[in-house]
Legacy VTK file of the C-alpha trace (Angstrom):
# vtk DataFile Version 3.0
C-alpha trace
ASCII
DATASET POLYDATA
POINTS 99 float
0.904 19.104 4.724
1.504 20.746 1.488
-0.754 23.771 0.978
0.374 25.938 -1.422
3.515 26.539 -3.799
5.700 28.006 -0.645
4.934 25.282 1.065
5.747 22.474 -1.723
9.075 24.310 -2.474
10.089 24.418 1.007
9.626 20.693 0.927
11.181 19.712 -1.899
13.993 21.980 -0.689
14.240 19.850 2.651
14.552 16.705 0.739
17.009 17.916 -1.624
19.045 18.550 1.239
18.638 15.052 2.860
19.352 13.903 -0.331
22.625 15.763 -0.595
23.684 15.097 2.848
23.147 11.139 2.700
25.208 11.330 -0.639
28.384 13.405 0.807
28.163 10.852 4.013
27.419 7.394 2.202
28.229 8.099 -1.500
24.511 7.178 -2.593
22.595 8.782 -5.330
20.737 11.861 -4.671
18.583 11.107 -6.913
17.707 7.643 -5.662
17.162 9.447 -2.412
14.595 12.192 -3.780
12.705 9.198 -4.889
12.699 7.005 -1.997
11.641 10.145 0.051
9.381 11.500 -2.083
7.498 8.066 -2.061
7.445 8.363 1.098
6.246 11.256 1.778
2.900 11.743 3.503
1.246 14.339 0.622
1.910 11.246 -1.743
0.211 8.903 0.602
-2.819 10.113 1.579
-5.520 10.914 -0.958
-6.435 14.152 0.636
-3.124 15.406 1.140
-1.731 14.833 -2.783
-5.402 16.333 -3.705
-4.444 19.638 -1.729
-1.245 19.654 -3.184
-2.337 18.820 -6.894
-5.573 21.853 -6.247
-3.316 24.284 -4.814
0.524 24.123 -6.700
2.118 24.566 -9.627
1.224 20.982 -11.273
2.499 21.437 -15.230
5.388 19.596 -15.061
3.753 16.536 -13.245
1.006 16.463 -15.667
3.455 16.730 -18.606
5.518 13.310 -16.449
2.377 11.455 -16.390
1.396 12.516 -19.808
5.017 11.108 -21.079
4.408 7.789 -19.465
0.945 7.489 -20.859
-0.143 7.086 -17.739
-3.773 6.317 -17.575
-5.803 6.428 -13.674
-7.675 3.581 -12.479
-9.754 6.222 -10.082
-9.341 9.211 -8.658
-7.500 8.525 -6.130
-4.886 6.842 -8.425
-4.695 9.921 -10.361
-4.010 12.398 -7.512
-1.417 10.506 -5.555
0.438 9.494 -8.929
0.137 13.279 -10.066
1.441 14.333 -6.489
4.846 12.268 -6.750
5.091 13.615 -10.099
5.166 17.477 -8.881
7.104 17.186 -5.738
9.633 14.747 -7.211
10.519 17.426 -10.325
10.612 20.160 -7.475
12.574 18.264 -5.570
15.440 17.281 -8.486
14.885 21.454 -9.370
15.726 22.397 -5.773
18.732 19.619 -5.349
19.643 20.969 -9.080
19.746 24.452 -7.398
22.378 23.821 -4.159
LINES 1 100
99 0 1 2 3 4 5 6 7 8 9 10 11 12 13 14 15 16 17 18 19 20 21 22 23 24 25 26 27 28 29 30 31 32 33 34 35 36 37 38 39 40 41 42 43 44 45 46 47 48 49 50 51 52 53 54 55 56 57 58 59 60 61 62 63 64 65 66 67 68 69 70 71 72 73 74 75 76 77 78 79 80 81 82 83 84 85 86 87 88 89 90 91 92 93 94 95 96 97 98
């Protein structure tokens, strides 16, 4: 679970580097990879978890992503998981951006 910024950073770092591998061994986009795993991932899932993570990191870029999509929340619960993917997919692309 995603507590705090070390932790998000250190997440986004692993899938940047799952990304990068499955591109050097299949040719895929790393991109398309963040995204699939960031979807996937379990802070993005659960309500509780992407609530944690939206409380407790950085979350300016992912508001400013939602805010560029218009995106308007059918609950709460829409709001935080949406907001979650937002924040570890742009520190995911920033870490893979990084290597």
């Amino acid at each position: 679970m995603i507590k705090n910024q070390y932790d998000l950073e250190s997440a986004a770092l692993d899938i940047a580097l799952m990304a990068l591998a499955e591109a050097k061994e299949y040719g895929s986009d790393p991109y398309e990879m963040i995204h699939q795993l960031v979807d996937g991932h379990e802070c993005v899932i659960y309500t509780y978890k992407a609530a944690i993570l939206c409380n407790e990191c950085n979350r300016e870029n992912g508001e400013e992503q939602l805010d560029e999509v218009d995106f308007k929340a059918k609950s709460f619960d829409d709001y935080v998981t949406k907001l979650a993917y937002a924040i570890l997919l742009d520190e995911a692309c920033k870490q893979y951006g990084d290597l």
